[in-house]
VOSEDREN-750736 format. One record per residue (C-alpha): residue number from 0; residue in one letter; x, y, z. Coordinates in nm, 3 decimals. Each point is the difference from the previous one (the first is absolute). Last residue first. Example, Ala and Ser with C-alpha at 12.3 -4.5 7.8 and 13.67 -1.06 7.14 Angstrom:
residues 2
[1,'s',[1.367,-0.106,0.714]] [0,'a',[-0.137,-0.344,0.066]] 
//
This chain:
residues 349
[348,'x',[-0.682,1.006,4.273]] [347,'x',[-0.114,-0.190,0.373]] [346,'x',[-0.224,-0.225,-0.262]] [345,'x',[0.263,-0.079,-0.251]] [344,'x',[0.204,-0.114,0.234]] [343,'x',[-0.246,-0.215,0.173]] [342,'x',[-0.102,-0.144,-0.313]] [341,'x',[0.318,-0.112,-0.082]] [340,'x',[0.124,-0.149,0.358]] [339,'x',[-0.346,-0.224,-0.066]] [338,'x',[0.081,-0.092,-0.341]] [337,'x',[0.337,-0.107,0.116]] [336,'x',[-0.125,-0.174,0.257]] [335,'x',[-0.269,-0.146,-0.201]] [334,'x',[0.266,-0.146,-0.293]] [333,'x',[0.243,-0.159,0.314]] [332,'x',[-0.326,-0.178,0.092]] [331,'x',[-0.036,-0.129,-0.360]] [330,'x',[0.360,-0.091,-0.079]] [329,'x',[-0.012,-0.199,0.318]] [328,'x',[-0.295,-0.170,-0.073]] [327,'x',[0.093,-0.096,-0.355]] [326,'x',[0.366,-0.104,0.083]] [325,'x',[0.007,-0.282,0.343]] [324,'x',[-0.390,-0.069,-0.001]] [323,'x',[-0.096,0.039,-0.333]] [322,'x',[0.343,-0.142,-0.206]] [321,'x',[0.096,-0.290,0.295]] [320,'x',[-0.307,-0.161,-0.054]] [319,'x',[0.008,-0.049,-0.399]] [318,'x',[0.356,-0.054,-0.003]] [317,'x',[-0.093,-0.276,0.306]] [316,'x',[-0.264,-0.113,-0.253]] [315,'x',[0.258,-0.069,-0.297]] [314,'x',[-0.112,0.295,-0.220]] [313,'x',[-0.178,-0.035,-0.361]] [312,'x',[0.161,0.048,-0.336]] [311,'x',[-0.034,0.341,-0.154]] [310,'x',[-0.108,0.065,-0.391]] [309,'x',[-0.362,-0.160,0.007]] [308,'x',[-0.131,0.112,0.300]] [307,'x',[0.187,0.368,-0.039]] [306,'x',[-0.192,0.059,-0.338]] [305,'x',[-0.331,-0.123,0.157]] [304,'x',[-0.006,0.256,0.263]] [303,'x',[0.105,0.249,-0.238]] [302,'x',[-0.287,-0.067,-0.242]] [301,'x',[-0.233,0.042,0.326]] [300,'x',[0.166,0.304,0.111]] [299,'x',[-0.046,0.149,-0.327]] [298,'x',[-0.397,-0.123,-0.020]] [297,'x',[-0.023,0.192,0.323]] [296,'x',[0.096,0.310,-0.187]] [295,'x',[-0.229,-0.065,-0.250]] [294,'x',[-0.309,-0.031,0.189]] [293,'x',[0.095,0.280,0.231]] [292,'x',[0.000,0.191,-0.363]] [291,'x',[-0.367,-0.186,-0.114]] [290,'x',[-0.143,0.103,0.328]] [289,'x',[0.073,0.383,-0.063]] [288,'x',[-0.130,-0.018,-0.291]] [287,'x',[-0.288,-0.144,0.043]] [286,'x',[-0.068,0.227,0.289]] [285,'x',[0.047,0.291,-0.244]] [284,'x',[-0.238,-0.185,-0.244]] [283,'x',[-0.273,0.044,0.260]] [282,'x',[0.021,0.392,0.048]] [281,'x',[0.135,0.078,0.280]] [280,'x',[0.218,0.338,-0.122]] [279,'x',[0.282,0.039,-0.225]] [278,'x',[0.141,0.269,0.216]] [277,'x',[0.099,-0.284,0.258]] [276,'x',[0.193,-0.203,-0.224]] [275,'x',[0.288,0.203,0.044]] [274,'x',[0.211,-0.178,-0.271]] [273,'x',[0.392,-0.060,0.061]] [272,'x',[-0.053,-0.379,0.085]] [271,'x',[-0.361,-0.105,0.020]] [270,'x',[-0.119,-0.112,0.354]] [269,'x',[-0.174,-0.265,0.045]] [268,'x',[0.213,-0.155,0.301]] [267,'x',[0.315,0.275,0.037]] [266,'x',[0.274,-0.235,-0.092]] [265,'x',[0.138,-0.124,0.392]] [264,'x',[-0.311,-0.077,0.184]] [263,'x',[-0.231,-0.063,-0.276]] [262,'x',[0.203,-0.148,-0.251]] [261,'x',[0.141,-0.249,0.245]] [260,'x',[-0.375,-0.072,0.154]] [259,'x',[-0.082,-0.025,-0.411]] [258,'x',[0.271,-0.250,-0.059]] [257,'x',[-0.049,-0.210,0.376]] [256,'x',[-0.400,-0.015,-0.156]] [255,'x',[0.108,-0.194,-0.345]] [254,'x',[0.286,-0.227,0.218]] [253,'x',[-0.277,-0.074,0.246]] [252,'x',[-0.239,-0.125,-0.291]] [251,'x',[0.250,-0.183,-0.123]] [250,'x',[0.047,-0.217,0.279]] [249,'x',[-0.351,-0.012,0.099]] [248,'x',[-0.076,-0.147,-0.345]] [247,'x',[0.258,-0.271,0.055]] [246,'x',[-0.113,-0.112,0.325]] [245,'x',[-0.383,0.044,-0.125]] [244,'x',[0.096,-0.202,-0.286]] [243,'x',[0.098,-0.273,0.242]] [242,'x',[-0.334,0.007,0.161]] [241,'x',[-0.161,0.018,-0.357]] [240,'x',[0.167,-0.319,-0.064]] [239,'x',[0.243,-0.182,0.188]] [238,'x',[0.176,0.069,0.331]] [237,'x',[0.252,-0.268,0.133]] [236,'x',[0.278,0.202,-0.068]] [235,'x',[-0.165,0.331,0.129]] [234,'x',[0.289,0.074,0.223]] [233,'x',[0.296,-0.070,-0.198]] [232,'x',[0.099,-0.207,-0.319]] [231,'x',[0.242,-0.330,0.053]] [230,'x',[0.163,0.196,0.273]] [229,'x',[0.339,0.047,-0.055]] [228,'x',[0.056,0.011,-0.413]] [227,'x',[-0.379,0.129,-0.005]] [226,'x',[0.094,0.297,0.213]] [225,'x',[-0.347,0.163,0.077]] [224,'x',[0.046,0.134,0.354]] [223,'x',[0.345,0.118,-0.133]] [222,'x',[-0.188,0.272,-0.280]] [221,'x',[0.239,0.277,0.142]] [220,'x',[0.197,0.018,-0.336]] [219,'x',[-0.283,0.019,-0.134]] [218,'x',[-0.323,0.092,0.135]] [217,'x',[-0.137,-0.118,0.278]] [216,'x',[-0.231,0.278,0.048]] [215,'x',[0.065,0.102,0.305]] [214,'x',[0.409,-0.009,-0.092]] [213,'x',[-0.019,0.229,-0.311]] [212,'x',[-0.208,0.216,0.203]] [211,'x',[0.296,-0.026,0.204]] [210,'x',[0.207,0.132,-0.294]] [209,'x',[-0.182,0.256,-0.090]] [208,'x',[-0.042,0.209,0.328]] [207,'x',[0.364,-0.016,0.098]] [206,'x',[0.079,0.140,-0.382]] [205,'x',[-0.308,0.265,0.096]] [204,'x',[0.146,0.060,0.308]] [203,'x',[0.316,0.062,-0.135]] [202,'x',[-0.106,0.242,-0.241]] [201,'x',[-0.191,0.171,0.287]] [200,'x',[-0.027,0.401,-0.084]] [199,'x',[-0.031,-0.067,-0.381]] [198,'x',[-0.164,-0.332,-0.066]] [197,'x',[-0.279,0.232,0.232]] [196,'x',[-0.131,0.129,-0.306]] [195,'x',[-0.010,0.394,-0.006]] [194,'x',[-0.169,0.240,0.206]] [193,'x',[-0.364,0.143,-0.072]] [192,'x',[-0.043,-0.354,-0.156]] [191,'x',[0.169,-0.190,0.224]] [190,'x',[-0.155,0.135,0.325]] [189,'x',[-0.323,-0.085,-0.183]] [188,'x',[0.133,-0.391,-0.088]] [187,'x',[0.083,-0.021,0.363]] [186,'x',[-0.336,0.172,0.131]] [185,'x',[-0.201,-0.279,-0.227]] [184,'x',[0.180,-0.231,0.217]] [183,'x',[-0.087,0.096,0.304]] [182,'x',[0.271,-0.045,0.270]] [181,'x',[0.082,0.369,-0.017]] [180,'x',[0.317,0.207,0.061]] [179,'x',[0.124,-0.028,-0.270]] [178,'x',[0.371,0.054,0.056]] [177,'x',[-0.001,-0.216,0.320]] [176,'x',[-0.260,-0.253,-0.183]] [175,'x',[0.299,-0.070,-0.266]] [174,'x',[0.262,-0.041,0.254]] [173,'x',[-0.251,-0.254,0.171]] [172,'x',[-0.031,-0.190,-0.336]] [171,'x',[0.337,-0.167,0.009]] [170,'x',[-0.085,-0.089,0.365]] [169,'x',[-0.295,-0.212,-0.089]] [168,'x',[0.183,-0.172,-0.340]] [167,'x',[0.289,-0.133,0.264]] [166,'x',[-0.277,-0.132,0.249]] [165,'x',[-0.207,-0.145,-0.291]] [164,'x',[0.362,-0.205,-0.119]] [163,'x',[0.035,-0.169,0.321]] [162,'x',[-0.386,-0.113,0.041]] [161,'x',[-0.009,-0.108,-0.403]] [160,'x',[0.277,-0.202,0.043]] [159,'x',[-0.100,-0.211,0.267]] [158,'x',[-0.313,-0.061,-0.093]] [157,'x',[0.108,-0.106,-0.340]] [156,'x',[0.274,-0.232,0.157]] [155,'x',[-0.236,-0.137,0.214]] [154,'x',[-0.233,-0.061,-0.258]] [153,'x',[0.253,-0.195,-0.194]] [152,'x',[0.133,-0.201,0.260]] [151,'x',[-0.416,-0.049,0.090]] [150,'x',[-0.003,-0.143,-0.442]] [149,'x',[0.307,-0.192,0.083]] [148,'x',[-0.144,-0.189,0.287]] [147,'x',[-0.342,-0.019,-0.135]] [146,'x',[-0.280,-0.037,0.228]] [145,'x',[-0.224,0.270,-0.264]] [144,'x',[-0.144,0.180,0.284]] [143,'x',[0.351,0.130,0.092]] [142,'x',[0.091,0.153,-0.324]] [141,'x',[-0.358,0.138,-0.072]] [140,'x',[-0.029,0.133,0.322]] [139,'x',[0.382,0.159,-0.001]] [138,'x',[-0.033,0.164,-0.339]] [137,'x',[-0.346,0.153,0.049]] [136,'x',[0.080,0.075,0.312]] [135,'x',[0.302,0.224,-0.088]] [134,'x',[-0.255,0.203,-0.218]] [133,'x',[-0.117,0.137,0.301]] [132,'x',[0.288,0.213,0.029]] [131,'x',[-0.108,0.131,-0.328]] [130,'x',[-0.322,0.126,0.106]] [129,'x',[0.166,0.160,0.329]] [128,'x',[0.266,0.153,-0.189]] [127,'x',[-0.272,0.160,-0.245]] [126,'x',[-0.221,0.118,0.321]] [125,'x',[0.297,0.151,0.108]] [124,'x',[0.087,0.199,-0.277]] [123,'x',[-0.364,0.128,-0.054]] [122,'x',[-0.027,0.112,0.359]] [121,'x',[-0.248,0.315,-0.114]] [120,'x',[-0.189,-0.178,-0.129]] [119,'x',[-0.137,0.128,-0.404]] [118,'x',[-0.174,-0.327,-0.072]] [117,'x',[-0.085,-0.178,-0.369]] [116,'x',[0.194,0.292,-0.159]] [115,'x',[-0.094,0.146,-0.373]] [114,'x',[-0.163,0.300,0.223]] [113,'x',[-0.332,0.127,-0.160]] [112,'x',[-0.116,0.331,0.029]] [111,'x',[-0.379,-0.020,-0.117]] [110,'x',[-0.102,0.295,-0.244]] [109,'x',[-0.123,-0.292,-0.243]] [108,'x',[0.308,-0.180,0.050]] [107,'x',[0.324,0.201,0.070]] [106,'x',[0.327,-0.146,0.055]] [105,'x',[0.218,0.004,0.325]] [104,'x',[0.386,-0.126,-0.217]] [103,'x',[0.078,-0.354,-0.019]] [102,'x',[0.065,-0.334,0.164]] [101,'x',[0.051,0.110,0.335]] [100,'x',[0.145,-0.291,0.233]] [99,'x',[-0.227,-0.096,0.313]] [98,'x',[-0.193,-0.273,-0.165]] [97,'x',[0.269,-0.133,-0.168]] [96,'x',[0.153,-0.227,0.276]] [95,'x',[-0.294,-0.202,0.035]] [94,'x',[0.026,-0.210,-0.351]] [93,'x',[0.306,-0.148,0.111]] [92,'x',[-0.121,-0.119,0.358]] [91,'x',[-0.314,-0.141,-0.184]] [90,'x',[0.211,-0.224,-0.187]] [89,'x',[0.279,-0.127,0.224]] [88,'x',[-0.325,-0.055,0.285]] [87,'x',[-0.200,-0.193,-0.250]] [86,'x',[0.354,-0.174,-0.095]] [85,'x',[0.007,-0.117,0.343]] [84,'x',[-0.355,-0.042,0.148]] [83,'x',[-0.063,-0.345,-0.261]] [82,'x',[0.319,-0.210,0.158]] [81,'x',[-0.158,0.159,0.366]] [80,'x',[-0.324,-0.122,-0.064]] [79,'x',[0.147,-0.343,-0.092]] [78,'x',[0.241,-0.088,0.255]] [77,'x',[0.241,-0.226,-0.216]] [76,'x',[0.061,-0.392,0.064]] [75,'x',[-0.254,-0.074,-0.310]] [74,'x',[0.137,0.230,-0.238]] [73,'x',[-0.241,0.292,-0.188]] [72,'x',[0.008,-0.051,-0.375]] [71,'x',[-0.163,0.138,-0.232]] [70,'x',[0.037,-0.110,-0.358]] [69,'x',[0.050,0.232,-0.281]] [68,'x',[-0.249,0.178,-0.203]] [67,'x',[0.033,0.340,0.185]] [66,'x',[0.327,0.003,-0.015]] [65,'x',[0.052,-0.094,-0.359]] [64,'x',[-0.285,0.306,-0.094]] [63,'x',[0.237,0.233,0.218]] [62,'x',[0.318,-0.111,-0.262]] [61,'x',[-0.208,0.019,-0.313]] [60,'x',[-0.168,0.382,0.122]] [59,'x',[0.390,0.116,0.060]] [58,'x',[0.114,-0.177,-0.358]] [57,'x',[-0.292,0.218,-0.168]] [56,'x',[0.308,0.230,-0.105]] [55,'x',[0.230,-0.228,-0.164]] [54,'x',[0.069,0.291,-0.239]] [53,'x',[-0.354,-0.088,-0.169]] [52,'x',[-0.179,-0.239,0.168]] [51,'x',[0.133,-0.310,0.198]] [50,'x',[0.318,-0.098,-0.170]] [49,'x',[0.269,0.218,0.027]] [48,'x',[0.103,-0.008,0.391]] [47,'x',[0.413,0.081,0.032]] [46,'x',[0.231,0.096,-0.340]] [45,'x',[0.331,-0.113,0.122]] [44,'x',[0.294,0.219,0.052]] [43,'x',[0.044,-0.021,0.346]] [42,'x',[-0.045,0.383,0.122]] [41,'x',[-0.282,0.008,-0.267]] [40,'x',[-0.170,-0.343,0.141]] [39,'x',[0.036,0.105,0.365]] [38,'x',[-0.237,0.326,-0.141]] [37,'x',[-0.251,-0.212,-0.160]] [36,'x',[-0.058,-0.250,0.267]] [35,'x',[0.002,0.283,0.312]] [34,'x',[-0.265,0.222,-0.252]] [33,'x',[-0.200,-0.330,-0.029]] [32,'x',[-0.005,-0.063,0.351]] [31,'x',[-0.056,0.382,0.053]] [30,'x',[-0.348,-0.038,-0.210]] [29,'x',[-0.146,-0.164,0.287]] [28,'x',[0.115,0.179,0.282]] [27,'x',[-0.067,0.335,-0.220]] [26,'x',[-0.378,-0.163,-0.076]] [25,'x',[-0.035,-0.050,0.395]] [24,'x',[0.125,0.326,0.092]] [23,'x',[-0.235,0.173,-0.252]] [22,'x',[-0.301,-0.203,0.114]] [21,'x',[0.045,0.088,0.419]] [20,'x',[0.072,0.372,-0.119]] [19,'x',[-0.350,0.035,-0.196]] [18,'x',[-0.183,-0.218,0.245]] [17,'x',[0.133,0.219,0.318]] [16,'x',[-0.100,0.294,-0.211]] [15,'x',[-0.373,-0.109,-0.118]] [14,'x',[-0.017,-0.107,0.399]] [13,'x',[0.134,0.370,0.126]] [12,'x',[-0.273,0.152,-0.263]] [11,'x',[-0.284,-0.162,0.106]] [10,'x',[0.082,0.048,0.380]] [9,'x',[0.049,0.399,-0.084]] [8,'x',[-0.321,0.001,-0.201]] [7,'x',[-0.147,-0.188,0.308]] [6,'x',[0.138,0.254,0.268]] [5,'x',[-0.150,0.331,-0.191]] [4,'x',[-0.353,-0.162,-0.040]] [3,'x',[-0.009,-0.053,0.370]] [2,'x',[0.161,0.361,0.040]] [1,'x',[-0.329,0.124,-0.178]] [0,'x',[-0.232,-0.233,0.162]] 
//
């Protein structure tokens, strides 16, 4: 009865979590539309949403109200179920990713210890590839279903990309594991905190790192599956409504979780910069803390995702090609070897 009692507090907990991280991501994704307006207004010189609320800030809630309200619209030649699967599969591939990434310090509830981490495996870097692999489908189903010829060129291209820039952002993160040690991602941020941020020992595996995340997310310059001047507007071109807001949602939503996977791997996760959090204690605010930093890290990567989309023009696609297979993945293996030689000498010492 005891351990019964044990395993539905635990259940309770994991679903008030999983609700907790699933809301935040979707009010970032939201409120990131608003942030992308506002800061491509500053770099232009224009003044960007001002009408809705205060600031322009309700502007999110008016654009999401305008999805909901409009039309939808399936077309008659498409397959149906598989026009409907795609942007389900975009959107629950970019919630997945987080449940593996440690949000926040063990904090103490009532003389519970509880982890601020949906699940603690101990393959947390591969289940992450293997979520965002998935997110390929997402692209392709809802390119193909749609019997488009420029929304499949589109998906093509996005499948494409995404497959040669994951195999450049895999090897990048094998020189981190070889200093780790660990594929568990709560070991990573650990390792950093009793060692130093790994932006230190892999500098060019974090550069590697960044700019294929750049790449998964089809992010500017890499944004080719949606060139309007080629291809009308991309994959979900015949999407309206909430199914096109899923699209757009997912988008953001894999930018927001990219940030904290950056900040996690490469800028010690929670931890706070020249403080030993650990003699505070586990009290409840600590955790709060602790979130609230990996928050604001990730929010950096987000503002710098944004800053490169609207200061670089996109790649022709054989620029876009020819940079992850015939640069990024060389650079990358060339950055394990090294590692590798590194480690050995350091270990014979």
């Amino acid at each position: 009865m005891y351990l019964l009692q044990i395993d539905l507090w635990l259940i309770v907990e994991k679903f008030i979590l999983i609700g907790a991280i699933v809301s935040i991501a979707l009010v970032v994704a939201m409120y990131s539309t608003y942030a992308e307006r506002k800061v491509a207004a500053f770099l232009q010189d224009r003044i960007g949403p001002n009408r809705a609320g205060p600031f322009g800030i309700l502007q999110p809630m008016a654009d999401g109200l305008k999805l909901f309200m409009k039309e939808e619209i399936i077309p008659t030649v498409s397959s149906k179920f598989l026009f409907i699967l795609g942007p389900m599969l975009a959107m629950i591939t970019a919630t997945m990713t987080s449940a593996v990434i440690p949000w926040g310090t063990t904090i103490d509830i009532a003389g519970r210890q509880v982890p601020l981490q949906i699940a603690d495996v101990n393959i947390g870097i591969l289940y992450i590839f293997g979520v965002v692999s998935l997110g390929v489908y997402g692209i392709m189903i809802g390119g193909w279903a749609s019997n488009n010829k420029f929304s499949l060129i589109s998906s093509v291209r996005g499948a494409a990309q995404m497959i040669s820039y994951e195999l450049a952002m895999g090897l990048s993160l094998i020189a981190v594991l070889m200093i780790v040690g660990s594929l568990r991602m709560s070991a990573i941020v650990e390792y950093q905190i009793q060692n130093g941020w790994n932006i230190i020992y892999q500098p060019l595996g974090f550069l590697i790192f960044f700019v294929c995340a750049m790449a998964e997310c089809n992010r500017t310059p890499f944004d080719l599956p949606e060139a309007e001047n080629e291809l009308n507007f991309g994959y979900h071109q015949e999407y309206s409504s909430m199914k096109l807001g899923f699209y757009l949602f997912a988008e953001y939503i894999n930018m927001f979780i990219s940030s904290v996977v950056m900040a996690t791997l490469f800028f010690g996760g929670y931890d706070i910069p020249f403080v030993d959090e650990a003699a505070w204690g586990n009290a409840w605010w600590v955790g709060l803390i602790s979130f609230a930093v990996l928050m604001a890290k990730a929010f950096f990567f987000i503002f710098v995702f944004m800053w490169i989309r609207w200061t670089i023009p996109r790649f022709r696609y054989d620029q876009l090609m020819d940079l992850g297979w015939k640069k990024l993945i060389p650079l990358a293996l060339a950055n394990m070897l090294i590692t590798a030689v590194v480690i050995l000498l350091l270990m014979k010492k």
